[in-house]
C-alpha positions in Angstrom: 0.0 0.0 0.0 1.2 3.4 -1.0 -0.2 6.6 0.2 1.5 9.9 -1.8 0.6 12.9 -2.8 1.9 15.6 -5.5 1.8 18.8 -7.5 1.1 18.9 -11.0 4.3 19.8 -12.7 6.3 23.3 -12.5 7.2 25.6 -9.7 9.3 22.8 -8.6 7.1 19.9 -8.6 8.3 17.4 -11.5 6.7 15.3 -14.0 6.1 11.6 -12.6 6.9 8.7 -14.7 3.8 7.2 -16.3 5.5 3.9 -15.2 4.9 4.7 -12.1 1.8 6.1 -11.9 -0.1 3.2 -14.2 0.6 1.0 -10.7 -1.4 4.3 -8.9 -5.2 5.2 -8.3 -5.4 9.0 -8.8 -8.0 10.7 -6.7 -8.0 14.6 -7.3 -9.8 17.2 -4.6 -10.4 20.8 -5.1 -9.3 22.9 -2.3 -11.7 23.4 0.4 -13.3 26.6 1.2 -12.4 28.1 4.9 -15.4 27.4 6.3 -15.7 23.8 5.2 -12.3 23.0 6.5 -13.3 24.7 9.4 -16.7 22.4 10.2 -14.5 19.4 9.4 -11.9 20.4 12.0 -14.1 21.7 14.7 -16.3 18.4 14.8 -12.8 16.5 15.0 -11.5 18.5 17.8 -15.1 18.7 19.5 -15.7 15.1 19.0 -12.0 15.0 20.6 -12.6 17.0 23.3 -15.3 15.6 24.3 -13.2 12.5 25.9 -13.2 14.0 29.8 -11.2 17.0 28.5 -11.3 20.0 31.3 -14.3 22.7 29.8 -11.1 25.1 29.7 -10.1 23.1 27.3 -12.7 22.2 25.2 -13.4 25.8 24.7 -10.0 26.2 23.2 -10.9 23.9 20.1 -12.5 26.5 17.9 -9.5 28.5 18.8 -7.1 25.9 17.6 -8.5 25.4 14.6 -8.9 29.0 13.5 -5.4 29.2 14.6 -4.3 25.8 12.0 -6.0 27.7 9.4 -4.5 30.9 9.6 -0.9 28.9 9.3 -2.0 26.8 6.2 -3.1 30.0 4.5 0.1 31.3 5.2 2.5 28.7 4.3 0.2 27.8 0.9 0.5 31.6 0.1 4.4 31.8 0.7 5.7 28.4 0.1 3.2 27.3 -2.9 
């Protein structure tokens, strides 16, 4: 079993082999608007949470999250 991921190619991500990928199921997603990634997230970490957490905690999640998503933004801005 192999898990990867990838770039189409240019601005450093290269061309792949089609010897290599004929042996691969490709799956494409679209990026994911904020506030979807945020639902997902949130009802991970509240579902998380939820496990005898402290209520000081708990109310942290949504704070976490925002937080996640203000570094991906960055880095995908900067980096990609």
């Amino acid at each position: 079993l192999f898990v990867s991921a990838m770039l189409p190619p240019g601005g450093g991500s290269n061309l792949i082999s089609s010897r290599l990928t004929r042996h691969m199921l490709l799956i494409t997603l679209d990026s994911f608007e904020d506030n979807t990634l945020n639902k997902i997230f949130g009802t991970i970490m509240d579902w998380h949470f939820a496990k005898g957490f402290t209520d000081t905690l708990v109310r942290q999640a949504k704070a976490v999250v925002s937080a996640t998503m203000e570094v991906y933004k960055t880095v995908t801005v900067q980096f990609l």
